[in-house]
N, C-alpha and C positions, 0 to 999 in steps of 0.2 A: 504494500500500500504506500501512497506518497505521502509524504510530510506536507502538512498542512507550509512550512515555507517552502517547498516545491511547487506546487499548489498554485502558492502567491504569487511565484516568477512567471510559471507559463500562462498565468491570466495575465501577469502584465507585457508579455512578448504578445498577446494577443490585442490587447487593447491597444500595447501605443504602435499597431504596425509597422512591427519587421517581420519584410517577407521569407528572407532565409529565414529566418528563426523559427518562425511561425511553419513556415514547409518542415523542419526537423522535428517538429513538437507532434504536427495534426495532419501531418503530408500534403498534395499537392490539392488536393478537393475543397482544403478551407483557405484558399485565395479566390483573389479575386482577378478577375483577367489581366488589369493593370497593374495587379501584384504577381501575376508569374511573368510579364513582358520587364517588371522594374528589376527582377533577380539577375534577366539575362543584362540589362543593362547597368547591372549593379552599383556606379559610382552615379552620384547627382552632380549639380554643379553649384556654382557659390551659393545660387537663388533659387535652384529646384529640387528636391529629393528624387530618387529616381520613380519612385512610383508617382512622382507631379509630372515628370519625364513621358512616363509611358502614357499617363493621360492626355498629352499633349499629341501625343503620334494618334491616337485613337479619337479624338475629338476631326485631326485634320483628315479624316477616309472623306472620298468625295464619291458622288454617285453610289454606286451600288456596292463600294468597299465602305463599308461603316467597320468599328471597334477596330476589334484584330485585325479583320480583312485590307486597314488601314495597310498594313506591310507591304499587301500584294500589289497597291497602286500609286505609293508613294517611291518616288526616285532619288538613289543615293544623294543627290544635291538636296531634295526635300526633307530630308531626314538631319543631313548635316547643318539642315539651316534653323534645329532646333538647339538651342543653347543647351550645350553639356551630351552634346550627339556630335563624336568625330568619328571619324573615316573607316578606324575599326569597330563600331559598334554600330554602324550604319550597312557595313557587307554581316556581320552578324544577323544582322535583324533581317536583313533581305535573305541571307542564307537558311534561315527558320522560317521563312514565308516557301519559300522551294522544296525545303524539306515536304513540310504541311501538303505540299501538292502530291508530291512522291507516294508521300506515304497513304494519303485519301484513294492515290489511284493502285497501290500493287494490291494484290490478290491473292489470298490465302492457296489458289488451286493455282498447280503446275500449267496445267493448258487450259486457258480462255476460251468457250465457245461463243463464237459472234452472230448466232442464229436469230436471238433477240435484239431488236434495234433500244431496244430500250435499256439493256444489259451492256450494250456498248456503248452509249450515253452516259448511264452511270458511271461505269468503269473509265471515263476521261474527261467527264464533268469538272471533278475540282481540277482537275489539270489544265481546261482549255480554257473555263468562263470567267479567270480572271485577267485573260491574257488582253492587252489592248492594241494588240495587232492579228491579224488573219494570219491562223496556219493551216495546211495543210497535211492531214497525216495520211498514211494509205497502209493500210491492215491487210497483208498477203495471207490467204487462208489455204489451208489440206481442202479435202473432197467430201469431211465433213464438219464444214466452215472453225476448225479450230484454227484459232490464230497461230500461226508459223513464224509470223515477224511483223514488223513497225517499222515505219520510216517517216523522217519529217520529208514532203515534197516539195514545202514552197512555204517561206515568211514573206506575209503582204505588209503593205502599210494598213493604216486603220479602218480603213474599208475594202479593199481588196488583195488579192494573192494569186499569182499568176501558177497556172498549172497546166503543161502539158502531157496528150496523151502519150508522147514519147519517153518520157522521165516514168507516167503512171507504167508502162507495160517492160522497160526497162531494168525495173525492180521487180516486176510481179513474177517474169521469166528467170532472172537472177536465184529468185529464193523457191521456184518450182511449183509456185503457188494455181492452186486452179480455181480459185477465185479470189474477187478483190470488195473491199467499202473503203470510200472514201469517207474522211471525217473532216469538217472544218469547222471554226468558229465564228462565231460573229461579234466581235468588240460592243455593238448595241446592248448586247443581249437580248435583241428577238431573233428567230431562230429562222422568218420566213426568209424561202429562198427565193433569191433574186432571178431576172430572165436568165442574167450570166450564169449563175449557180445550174438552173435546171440544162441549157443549153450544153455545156462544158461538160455535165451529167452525162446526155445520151449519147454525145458524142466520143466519149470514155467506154461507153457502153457496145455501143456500134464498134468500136474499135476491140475491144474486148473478143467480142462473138466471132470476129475474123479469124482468131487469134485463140479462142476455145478457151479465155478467161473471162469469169462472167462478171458481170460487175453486179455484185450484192444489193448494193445499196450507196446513198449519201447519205451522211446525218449531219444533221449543221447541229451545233452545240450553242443554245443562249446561256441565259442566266437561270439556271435553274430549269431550264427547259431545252429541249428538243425539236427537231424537224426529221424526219425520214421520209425522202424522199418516195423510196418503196412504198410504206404505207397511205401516201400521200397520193399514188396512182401518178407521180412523174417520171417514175424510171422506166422508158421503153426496154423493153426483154426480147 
């Protein structure tokens, strides 16, 4: 049993907020979001503590990055232009927004099947809807659509990403793949596909079927939501 002055100490590591302290006492579930962001950042500056620190990256998220999510939209210059945020704990903090993707997206099972449009959404959701440029990814699949490989095709600017079907069927025959989905994002976060999207689609598709790789699918990835084209009746077959 604890001593009533043991007692006394970790009620007052509790109360006058230290986040180490308080993580060693009651682990990582009795903080608070700007209290597990103030430990990575652990030193404050003459006028902030680190946890008025982390409040401050978390008040500045814009759009559709609020709190946390502030990491994934704020730019090492953005970060460093907050007092008692230098150079190493500005690639820290962006390096734990990267992780957070990684880790939302790997997968307990050895082989991904890509059957569900909406299993593959998921599976590259936190990875793609915070990104604020157009990528293109292309998923080579086996014969019963398990994913075989990943490839990035093409980084756009903020609204578009150039993608050809020469690069698409270059990789697909590379990795023996016999069929293909393309995945991209949309910096908006809505998910509808544009003329160029569907266009670029059939003609990936058309070229595919020459070629005996079928094209699965597109899925555009918003914010929290999806587009498939397949189930959308745009993918000619």
């Amino acid at each position: 049993m604890k001593s009533f002055n043991t007692l006394l100490a970790e009620n007052a590591v509790y109360r006058e907020g230290l986040p180490y302290e308080r993580f060693l006492a009651y682990g990582p579930e009795s903080l608070t979001d700007a209290e597990l962001l103030a430990i990575i950042i652990r030193t404050g500056s003459s006028t902030s503590s680190p946890v008025d620190i982390a409040g401050q990256i978390m008040e500045m998220g814009r759009g559709k990055e609020k709190g946390l999510n502030a990491l994934f939209s704020l730019s090492m210059d953005e970060l460093m232009g907050i007092h008692g945020i230098g150079q190493v704990k500005a690639v820290k903090l962006k390096c734990i927004a990267e992780l957070a993707k990684r880790m939302s997206a790997q997968k307990r099972e050895s082989v991904f099947n890509c059957n569900n449009p909406a299993d593959v959404a998921e599976h590259y959701m936190e990875r793609l809807r915070h990104e604020e440029r157009e990528k293109v990814i292309l998923l080579c699949l086996d014969n019963k659509l398990n994913l075989i490989e990943e490839c990035l095709l093409s980084m756009g600017t903020v609204n578009s990403a150039s993608l050809s079907p020469r690069d698409v069927f270059m990789h697909a025959l590379k990795c023996g793949a016999s069929g293909i989905i393309l995945l991209h994002n949309h910096p908006t976060g809505d998910p509808t596909p544009s003329r160029a999207d569907v266009s670029i689609t059939n003609k990936i598709s058309q070229s595919g079927n020459m070629l005996d790789i079928r094209l699965r699918d597109h899925i555009i990835i918003g914010d929290r939501s999806f587009c498939s084209l397949k189930e959308k009746g745009m993918l000619w077959q």
